[in-house]
C-alpha positions as CSV (number, residue, x, y, z in Angstrom):
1,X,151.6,75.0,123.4
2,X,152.7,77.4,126.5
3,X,150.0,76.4,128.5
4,X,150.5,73.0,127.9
5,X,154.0,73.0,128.3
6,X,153.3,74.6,132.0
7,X,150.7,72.2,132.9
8,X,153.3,69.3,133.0
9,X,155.7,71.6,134.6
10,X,153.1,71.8,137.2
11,X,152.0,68.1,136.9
12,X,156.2,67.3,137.7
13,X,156.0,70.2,140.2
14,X,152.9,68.7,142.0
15,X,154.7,64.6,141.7
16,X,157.8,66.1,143.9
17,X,155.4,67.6,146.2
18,X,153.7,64.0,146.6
19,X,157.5,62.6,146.7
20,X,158.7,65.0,149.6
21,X,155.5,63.9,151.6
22,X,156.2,60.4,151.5
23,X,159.8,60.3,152.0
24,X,159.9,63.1,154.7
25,X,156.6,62.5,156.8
26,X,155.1,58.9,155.2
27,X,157.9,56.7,155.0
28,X,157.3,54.5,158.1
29,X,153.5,54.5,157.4
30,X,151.4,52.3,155.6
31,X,151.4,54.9,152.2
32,X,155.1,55.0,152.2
33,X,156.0,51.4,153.0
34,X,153.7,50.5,149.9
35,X,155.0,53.4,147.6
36,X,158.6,52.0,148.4
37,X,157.6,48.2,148.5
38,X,159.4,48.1,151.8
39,X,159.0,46.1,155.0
40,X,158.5,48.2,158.7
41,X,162.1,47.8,159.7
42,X,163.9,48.7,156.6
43,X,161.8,51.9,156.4
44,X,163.0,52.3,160.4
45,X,166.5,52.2,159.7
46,X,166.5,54.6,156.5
47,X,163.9,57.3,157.9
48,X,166.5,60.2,158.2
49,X,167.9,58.7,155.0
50,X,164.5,59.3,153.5
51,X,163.8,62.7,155.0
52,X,167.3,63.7,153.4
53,X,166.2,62.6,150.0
54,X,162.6,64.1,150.4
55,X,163.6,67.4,151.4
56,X,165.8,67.8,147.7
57,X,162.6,66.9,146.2
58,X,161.1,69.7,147.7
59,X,163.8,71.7,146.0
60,X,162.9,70.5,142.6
61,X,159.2,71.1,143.1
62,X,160.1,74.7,144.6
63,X,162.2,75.2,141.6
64,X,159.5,74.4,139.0
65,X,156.9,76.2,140.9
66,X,159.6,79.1,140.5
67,X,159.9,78.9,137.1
68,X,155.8,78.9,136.7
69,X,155.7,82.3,138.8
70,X,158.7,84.5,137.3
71,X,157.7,87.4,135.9
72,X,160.9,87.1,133.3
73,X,160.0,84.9,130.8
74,X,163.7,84.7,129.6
75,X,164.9,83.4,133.1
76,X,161.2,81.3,133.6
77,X,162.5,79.3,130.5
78,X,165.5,79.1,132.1
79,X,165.1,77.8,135.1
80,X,162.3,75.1,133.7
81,X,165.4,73.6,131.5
82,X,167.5,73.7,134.8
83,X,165.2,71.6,136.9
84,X,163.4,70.2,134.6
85,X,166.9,68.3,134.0
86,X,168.0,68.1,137.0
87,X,164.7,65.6,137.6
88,X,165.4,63.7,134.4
89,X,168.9,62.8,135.3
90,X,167.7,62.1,138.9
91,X,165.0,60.2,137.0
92,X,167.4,57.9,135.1
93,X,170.3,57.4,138.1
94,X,167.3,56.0,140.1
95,X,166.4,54.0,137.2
96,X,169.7,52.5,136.9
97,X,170.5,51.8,140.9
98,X,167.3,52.0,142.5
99,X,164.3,51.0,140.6
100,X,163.5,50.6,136.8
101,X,160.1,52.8,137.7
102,X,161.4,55.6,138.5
103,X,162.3,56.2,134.8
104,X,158.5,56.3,134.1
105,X,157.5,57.9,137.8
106,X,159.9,60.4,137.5
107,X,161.8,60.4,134.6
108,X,159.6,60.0,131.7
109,X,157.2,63.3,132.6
110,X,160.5,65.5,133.1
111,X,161.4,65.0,129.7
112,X,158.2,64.9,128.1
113,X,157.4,68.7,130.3
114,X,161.4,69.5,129.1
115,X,160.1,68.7,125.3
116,X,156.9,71.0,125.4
117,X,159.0,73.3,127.0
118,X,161.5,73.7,124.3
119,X,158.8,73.2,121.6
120,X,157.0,76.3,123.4
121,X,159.8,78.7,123.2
């Protein structure tokens, strides 16, 4: 159950990764206008906007990665629940103002990994 617990940690870890290239360095190109389902000169006006939001991403995925790497297994768990969380409830906020897929993009797989994860321990 460990192993499969840490696999969707990865899987999330690896999603944020994807997430932070889009919004940071895609955003004005032809993969990021499509991801967002936006037209050239919205994604013009909201590039730094974008770069902001990617860069936290980056965090998250940094954060999981951590958590996959810690020789403490006490503080691994940890720190899985902490960011773990911290992309389900950026999951549902973006849900609720921003798009209703993000609950499945980014929500949905945080809690599922935060279930294994608990079930694991």
């Amino acid at each position: 159950m460990k192993t499969l617990a840490d696999l969707l940690v990865a899987l999330v870890a690896l999603q944020h990764v994807y997430i932070m290239v889009l919004e940071m360095f895609l955003w004005t190109r032809p993969a990021g206008l499509k991801a967002f389902a936006m037209k050239p000169a919205q994604a013009e006006a909201t590039k730094v906007l974008a770069a902001n939001q990617g860069l936290y991403n980056g965090f998250l995925a940094l954060g999981l990665f951590w958590s996959l790497v810690h020789p403490s297994a006490d503080f691994a768990f940890q720190l899985k629940l902490f960011f773990l969380g911290c992309v389900f409830v950026a999951g549902l906020y973006g849900g609720v103002t921003a798009s209703k897929r993000i609950l499945y993009i980014q929500a949905l797989p945080a809690v599922l990994a935060l279930i294994l994860v608990l079930l694991a321990d």
